[in-house]
Each structure stands twice: as C-alpha cells, then as structure tokens.
N, C-alpha and C positions, 0 to 999 in steps of 0.2 A: 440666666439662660443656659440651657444644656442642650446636648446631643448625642445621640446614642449609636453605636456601629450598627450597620445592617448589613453588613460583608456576604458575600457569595461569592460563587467560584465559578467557572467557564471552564469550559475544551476548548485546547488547542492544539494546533495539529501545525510542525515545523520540519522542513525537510533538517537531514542531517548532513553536515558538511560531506560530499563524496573525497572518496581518497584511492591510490591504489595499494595495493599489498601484495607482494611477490615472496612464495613458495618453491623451497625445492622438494620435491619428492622423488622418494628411491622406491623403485617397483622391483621386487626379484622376481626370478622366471622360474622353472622348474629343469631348466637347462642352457645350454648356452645360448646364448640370443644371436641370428643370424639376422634377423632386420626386425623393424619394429614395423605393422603397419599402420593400425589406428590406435586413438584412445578417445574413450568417454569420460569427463572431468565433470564433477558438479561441488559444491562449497556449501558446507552448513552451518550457522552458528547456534553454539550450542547451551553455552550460558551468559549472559550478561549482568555486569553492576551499573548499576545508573548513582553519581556519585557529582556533587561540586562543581562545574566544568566540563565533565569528562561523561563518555559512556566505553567503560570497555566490555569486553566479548572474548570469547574462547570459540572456537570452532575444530572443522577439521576438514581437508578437500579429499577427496573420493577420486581412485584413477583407476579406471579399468583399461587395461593394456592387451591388446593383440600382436601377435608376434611370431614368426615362423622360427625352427629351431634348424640344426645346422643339417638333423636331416629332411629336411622341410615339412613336418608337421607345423601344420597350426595350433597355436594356442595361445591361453589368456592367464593374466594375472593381477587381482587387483590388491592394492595399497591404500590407506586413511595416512594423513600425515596430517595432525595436529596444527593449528594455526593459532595467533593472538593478537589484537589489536586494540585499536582504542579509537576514538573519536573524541575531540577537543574544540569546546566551544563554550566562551561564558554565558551562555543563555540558560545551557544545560543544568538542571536543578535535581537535586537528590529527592529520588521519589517517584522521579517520572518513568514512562512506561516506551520504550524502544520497540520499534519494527525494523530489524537487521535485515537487508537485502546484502547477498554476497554474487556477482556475475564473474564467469570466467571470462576475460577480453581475451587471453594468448595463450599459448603452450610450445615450449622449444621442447626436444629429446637434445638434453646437451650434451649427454654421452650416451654409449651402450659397451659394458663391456663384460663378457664372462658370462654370466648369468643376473647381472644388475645393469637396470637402467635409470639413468637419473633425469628426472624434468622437470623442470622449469613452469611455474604457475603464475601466469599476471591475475590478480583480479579486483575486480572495481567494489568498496563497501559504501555503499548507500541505507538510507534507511529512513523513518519516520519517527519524532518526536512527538508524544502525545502527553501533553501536562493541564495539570490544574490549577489555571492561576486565580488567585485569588485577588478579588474586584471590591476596592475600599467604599463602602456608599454611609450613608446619614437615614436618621430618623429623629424625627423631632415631638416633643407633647408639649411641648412648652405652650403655655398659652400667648406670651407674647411673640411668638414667631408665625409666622402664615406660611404654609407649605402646598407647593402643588404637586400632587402626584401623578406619578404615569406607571401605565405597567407595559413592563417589556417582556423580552421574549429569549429566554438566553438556554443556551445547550449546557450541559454536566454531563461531565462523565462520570458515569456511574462503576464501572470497571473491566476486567479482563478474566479471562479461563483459556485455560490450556489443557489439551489432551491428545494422549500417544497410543490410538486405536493400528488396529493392522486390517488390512481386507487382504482377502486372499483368492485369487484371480485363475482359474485352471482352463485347460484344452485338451482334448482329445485328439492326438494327430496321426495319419494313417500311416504313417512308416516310422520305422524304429528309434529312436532317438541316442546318438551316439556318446556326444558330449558337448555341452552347453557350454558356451564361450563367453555369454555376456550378458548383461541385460541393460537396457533403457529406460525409463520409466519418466513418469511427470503426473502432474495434480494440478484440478484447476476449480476453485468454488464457483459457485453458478448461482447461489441465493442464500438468504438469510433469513432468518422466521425469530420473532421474538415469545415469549411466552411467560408466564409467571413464574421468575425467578428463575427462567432459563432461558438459554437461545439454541438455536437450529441451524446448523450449516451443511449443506449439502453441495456434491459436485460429479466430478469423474475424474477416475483415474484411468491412468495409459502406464502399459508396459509393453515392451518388443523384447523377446528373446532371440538371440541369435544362435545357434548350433551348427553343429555336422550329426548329417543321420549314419547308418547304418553303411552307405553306398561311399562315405565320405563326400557326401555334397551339403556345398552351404547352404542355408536355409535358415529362414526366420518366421515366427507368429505373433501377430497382433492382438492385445489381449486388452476390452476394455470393461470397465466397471464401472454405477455409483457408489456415492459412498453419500451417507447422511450421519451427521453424529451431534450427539446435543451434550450441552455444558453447561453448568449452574453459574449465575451468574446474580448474587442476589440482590434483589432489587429493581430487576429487569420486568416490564410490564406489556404487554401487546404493543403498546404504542412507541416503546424503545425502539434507536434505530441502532442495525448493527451490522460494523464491518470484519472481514474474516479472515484469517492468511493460512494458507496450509502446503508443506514441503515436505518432498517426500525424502525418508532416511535411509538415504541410497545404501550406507555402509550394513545394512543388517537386514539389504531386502533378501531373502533366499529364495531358491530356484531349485524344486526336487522335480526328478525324470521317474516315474512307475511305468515299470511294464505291461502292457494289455497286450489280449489276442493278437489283434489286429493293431500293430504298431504301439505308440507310448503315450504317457499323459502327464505333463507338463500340470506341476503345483506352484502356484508363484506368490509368496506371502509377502507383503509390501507393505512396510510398517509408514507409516507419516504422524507429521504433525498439525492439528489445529491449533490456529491460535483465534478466539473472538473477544471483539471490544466493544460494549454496550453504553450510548448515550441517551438522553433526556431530553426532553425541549419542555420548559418549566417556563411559568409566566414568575414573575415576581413586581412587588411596588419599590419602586424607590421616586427620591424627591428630585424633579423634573426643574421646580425653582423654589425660592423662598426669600420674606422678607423680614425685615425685625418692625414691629409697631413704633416703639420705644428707643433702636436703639441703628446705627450707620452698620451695614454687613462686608464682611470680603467673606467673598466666592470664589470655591477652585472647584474646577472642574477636571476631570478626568478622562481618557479615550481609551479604550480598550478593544484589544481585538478577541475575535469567538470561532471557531469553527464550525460548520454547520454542516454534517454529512448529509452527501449524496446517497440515492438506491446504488448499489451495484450494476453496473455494466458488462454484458459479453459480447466480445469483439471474436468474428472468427471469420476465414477467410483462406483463400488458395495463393501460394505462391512458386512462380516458374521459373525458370531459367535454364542455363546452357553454358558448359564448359569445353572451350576447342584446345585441344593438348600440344605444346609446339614440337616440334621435331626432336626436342632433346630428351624426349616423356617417350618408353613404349607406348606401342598402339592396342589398343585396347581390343582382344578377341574374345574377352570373356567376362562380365560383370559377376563376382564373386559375391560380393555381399557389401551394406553402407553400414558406417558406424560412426559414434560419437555425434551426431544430430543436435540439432541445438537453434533456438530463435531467441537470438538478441533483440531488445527493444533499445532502438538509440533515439528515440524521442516519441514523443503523445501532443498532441495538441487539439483545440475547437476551433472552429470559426463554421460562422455560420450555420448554426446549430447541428455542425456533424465532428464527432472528434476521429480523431487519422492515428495510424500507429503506425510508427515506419520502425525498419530492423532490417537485420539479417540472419537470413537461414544457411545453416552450414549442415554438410554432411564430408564424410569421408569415404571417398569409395575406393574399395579394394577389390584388383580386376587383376585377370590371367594372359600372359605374352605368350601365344605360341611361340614365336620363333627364338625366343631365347626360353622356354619356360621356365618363364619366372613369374613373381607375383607382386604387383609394383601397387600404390595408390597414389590418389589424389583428392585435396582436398576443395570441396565447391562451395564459395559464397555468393548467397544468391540475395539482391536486396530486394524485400517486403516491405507494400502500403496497403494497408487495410484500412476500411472506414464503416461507421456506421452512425444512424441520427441518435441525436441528445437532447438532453435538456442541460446541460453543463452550456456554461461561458467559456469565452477565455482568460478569465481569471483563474478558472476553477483550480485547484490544485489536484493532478492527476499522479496515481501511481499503479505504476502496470506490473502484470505478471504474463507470461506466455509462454507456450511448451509448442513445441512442433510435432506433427505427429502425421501417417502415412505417407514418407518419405519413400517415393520410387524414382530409379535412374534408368534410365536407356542407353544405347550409345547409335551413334550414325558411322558408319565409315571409317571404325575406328580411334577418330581422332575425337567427334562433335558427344560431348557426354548432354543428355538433357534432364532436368530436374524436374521435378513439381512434388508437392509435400502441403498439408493444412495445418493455419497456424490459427491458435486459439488461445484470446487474450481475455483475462478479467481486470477491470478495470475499479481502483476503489478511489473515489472522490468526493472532497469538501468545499466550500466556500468558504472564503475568508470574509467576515464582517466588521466592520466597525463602529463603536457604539459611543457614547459620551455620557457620564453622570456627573452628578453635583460631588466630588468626594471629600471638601472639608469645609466648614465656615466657621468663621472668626468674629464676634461680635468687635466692635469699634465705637466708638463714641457716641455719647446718647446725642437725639435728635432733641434741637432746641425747643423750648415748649413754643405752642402755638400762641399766636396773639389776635387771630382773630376766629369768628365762631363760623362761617363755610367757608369755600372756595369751590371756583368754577374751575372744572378740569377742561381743558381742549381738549376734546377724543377725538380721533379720524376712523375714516370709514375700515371696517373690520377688526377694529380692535373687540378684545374680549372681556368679559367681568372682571378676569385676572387682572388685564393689562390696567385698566382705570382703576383698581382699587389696590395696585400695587405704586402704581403714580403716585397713590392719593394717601398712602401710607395707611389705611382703612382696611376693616373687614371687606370682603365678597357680600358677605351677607347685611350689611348695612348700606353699601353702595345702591344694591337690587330691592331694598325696602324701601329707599328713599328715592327711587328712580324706579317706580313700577311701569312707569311707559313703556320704557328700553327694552329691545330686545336685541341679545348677544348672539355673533357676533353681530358690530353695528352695521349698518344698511348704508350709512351716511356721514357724515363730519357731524360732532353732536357736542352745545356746551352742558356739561353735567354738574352740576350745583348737588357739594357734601357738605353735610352741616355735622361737624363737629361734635356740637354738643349732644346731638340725638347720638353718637356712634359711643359713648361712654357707657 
C-alpha cells in the first residue's frame, strides 16, 4: 500500500508584531532660526528583506519645517533623515511578502539653534504578512484502500507588482505667487479591477500648497486628482481578487510657480507608489476519509488556516471640534494659515454589520497677536468616529489607511479656535478560516481473516453508503448491489446483511 503527496499551498495574511522607532532629525534653515512654528512629518519605507525570523526595512521620515527668521520673515525648510529597523518574529519565513505601515505618534523641537534645528521622531511600525504556506494532503490508487473525497475551496496567492507613476496636479491662481512654503499631500485607492495578467488600481490624490503671494499674505490651494494605474501581475484572471496599497513619495514631490498675465500657475508633480497583491480562490480534491480493506489504518489529520480577501471599503466622513486657549497662550487676532494636518487611525472595528474608524485629526495652526505682534501656534487634536455598513464580521481582520483633507479653522473671541476637516479611509480586509484534512496514514496491522461468509450491520437512521461500508470493511459498491432496497442517507434504523463471499 502507497501514498502520494498532493501538497498545495494557501494565503495567509498575519499582522506584524507593532513596535516604536524614534528618529532624530536636523532640519537647517537658510538663516538663523527665531522660532519654529509648524512641521509636516511623514515616514516611508523604502526597501525590505524578508529573511528567517526577521523582516527588516530601510526607510527615511520627511520634515517640512516653517519658521520665522530673526527678521521675521517666514520661511521653510525641509530634511529626509534615513531610518532602519527590523521586525522579529519566528513565524516569519523567508520568501514572504511585507506591507510596512510607518505612523508618526509625536514630534519634540528638542533644540533650535543658529540656523539648525533638531527633532525628535516617535513612530509606530506596523504592517502586514502575506505568506504561502504550504498544506501536506494524500492521494491514494491503491486498490486496497477506499478513499472519500471532497472538494474544497482554498485561496493562492498568486503574487504582487509595484510601480512609481507621478500625476502631476496644476492651478491657475489669480494673484501673484510669491514663494511657496510647503506642501501636503496623501493618496487614497478606491477600487481594484482584475484582468488577464494584470490588475487596475485606481483612486485620488490630495495636495495643499501653502504660500505667500505677492502682498506677503498666507494663503493656500487645494489640488485634487485621479489616478488609475495598471500592473502586470501574471497569472491574474477576471475572477482574481485584489488588494492595493499606495503612498505618496513626499521627499521628491516638486512644486513649480509659472508666471501668467493674470497672477501664477502652480505645477505640482507628485510622485507615489503602488503596490498590488493578487489571489485565487481554486477548488481542489483531496481525501476527506479513507479505509484499508486488508489492512488496521492510523490517521492524522491536519488544521490549517487560509485567508480569504474581502472587496475593498471606503470610509469617509466629517470631523469637528474646538480649541479654547488658556491665558498663558496670546490671543488670537489673526489666523495665519494650518499646517502639518494629519488623521490617525487608533482603532477599526464591526459589530453589527457596520465597521467604525476612530482617530485623531491634528492640525497646527499658526496665528497673529496684535498686541505683542508677534506670530505664536497651536496645535489642535480633534478625536474622529466614522462609520459605515459592511459585510465584514468581527473577526474580520481589518487594516486602515486615512489622509485628512479640507482642514479649516475659525476663531471666536480670540480665545475658542474651531476645527472641522474630512477624513477619508480605505479599508482592506480578510477572513481568517480554518480547514482540516487527512495529512498522513500509516498502514498497521493486517485485519484477521474472516471466518464467517456475511454479517449483519446495525445502521442507524442517516447514516451513509460510506458509513456502513466503512464499518463493514467493504466496497461502496458492493454494499449498494447487495442492498438495492436502501436508499442513502438512511430514513430509519436498518439491519444490513454483507455477504462476504459475493464482495471478492
């Protein structure tokens, strides 16, 4: 008696242990630094090895710095400061395919001096494991072993594509454009299209530039775009599903000012990156049970887990708030302009077929004191819940992305600052399954010969062909010759009379 592999393989989808990582980075100025007022900070990773254990990564955080100089012009300056880490965990298997997530939690200015300033980077690395594990199963020809099959339904991952397109975003703005101080920017996928031997990702991008015109007043433009872009992905057929991550490469976006008649026009090239990962849902056979005619069996069985992606989700939604400034803060006569913006996502959940995104929305806003003129900020955390309906559990395994975007402030009285800004979340989600198969058998000792020519089986009501003629150590098909009454499953409690000598 023999047996033959019938191995396959699964997607599976594992969060990566979170951890934090702290950055110093030195921003210089173009002159000496008389205050700092905001910054915009974002985190990219930029290459990964997936190795043994371990996934590590190279990246680099992005700082855009505003800052008055000692004769109080405004201005900006930004800095990339390298980063490296790693992630450690023995599940981790060489081969497998990482989704880095990098969030900025904090930022100190731990000094300023001269024309250098040095800050301080908390940030949280999170990410996604995506592996192909390989699932032990049997096959059997043997004539003397009886085999039931089944067929299941199991997901493959088929693979991934990457690509580093730019869109390039312009305006037309009716007064002069003096010099541009910043920019903002985020990316958000919004669907997915499979196709032969490629896939489709499509979304929108966000940029805000910030300036001074001609008059020296602050001012900013909202700039929005799609973007669609497709990736070969071989293998990939209509019915593939596919999930999509894209981040935009803050450090090499550029921002050119052309002059027109009638004021300036604003060029904004914004490079990002997609990333797509395409799976299968493939039936396949394997051996559901089996018995020996001839001979005692041990049976192992196996449990396996599977991921099974969900469609994409877009979450989006308004969020408000209000900041009262206490006496030891100037009072605000003048809102200047916000900067460094930003939506934290600190949890995702279901219940009750609606999933919620809670977070927080930050801005920095930088405003004018008449009576001391001077130009002071403050930074506002505003906490976000957004919802919307699903078809996810709360099993489901959730992972968010989210950019904030038309961020305006007001002030009351001076003191009461009020916020509202729209947050807009895509959501990518699996299910975790689990499955069992037959994955080894051991013949054991022969079965001692018969000594007499039938025997009457006790069946109970539902049992099936299988079950009485796996009892019975018999073919299926000799049971149902010599029993042509019966009809499986059974209706009733039934004695079934096998006669031996016909089943040779």
């Amino acid at each position: 008696m023999s047996f033959e592999s019938n191995n396959f393989k699964v997607a599976r989808k594992t969060f990566l242990p979170k951890g934090e990582l702290n950055v110093d980075c030195v921003v210089n100025a173009d002159g000496e630094i008389a205050r700092v007022h905001a910054v915009s900070i974002s985190a990219t990773e930029d290459n990964q090895e997936v190795s043994e254990g371990r996934v590590s990564f190279t990246g680099h955080v992005d700082v855009c710095m505003i800052y008055s100089l000692e004769n109080g012009e405004v201005s900006s300056a930004f800095s990339s400061c390298p980063i490296s880490s790693k992630f450690v965990d023995d599940s981790i298997k060489a081969g497998e395919k990482a989704i880095i997530k990098l969030r900025v939690i904090d930022h100190n200015i731990n000094s300023v001096s001269g024309n250098e300033a040095k800050i301080g980077v908390s940030l949280e690395q999170s990410g996604v494991l995506i592996s192909s594990e390989q699932i032990n199963s049997l096959d059997s020809v043997d004539e003397g072993i009886c085999v039931k099959e089944e067929e299941i339904s199991v997901v493959r991952f088929i693979g991934s594509a990457s690509s580093q397109p730019t869109e390039t975003l312009q305006h037309s703005h009716r007064d002069k454009i003096k010099k541009v101080l910043g920019t903002e920017t985020g990316i958000v996928v919004k669907n997915t299209e499979a196709g032969a031997n490629f896939v489709s990702v499509s979304g929108d991008i966000f940029a805000r530039v910030l300036f001074v015109d001609e008059d020296d007043r602050f001012d900013s433009i909202q700039l929005y775009d799609s973007f669609k872009e497709e990736l070969e992905i071989e293998g990939v057929t209509r019915e593939s599903m596919v999930e999509a991550f894209a981040k935009i490469l803050n450090s090499d976006v550029k921002v050119e000012v052309e002059d027109e008649d009638k004021g300036s026009k604003l060029v904004v090239t914004v490079p990002y990156d997609v990333t797509a990962l395409a799976y299968e849902e493939i039936s396949i056979k394997t051996i559901e049970d089996l018995y020996s005619l001839t001979h005692e069996m041990e049976v192992s069985t196996e449990s396996f887990n599977m991921s099974k992606l969900l469609p994409l989700e877009f979450v989006d939604g308004k969020v408000d708030g209000s900041l009262t400034l206490d006496d030891s803060q100037p009072r605000v006569d003048k809102i200047l302009f916000t900067f460094g913006s930003s939506a934290e996502v600190t949890n995702a959940s279901v219940s009750n077929g609606e999933i919620t995104i809670d977070g927080i929305a930050k801005t920095c806003v930088v405003y004018l004191n008449d009576e001391s003129s001077s130009i002071s900020s403050v930074e506002i955390e505003v906490p976000f819940s957004i919802s919307d309906k699903t078809k996810a559990n709360s099993e489901t395994m959730l992972s968010v992305d989210a950019i904030l975007t038309d961020v305006d402030v007001a002030v009351k009285k001076g003191r009461e600052i009020f916020f509202d800004a729209k947050v807009k979340a895509i959501v990518s989600m699996s299910d975790d399954t689990v499955s069992a198969i037959i994955s080894s058998a051991n013949v054991g000792e022969q079965l001692p010969d018969l000594d007499c020519a039938m025997q009457v089986v006790f069946a109970k009501e539902g049992d099936t062909l299988w079950d009485v003629a796996k009892s019975s150590r018999v073919r299926e098909c000799d049971v149902a010759k010599q029993n042509p009454e019966l009809t499986f499953p059974l209706q009733a409690n039934s004695d079934i009379l096998i006669f031996y000598q016909r089943a040779k």
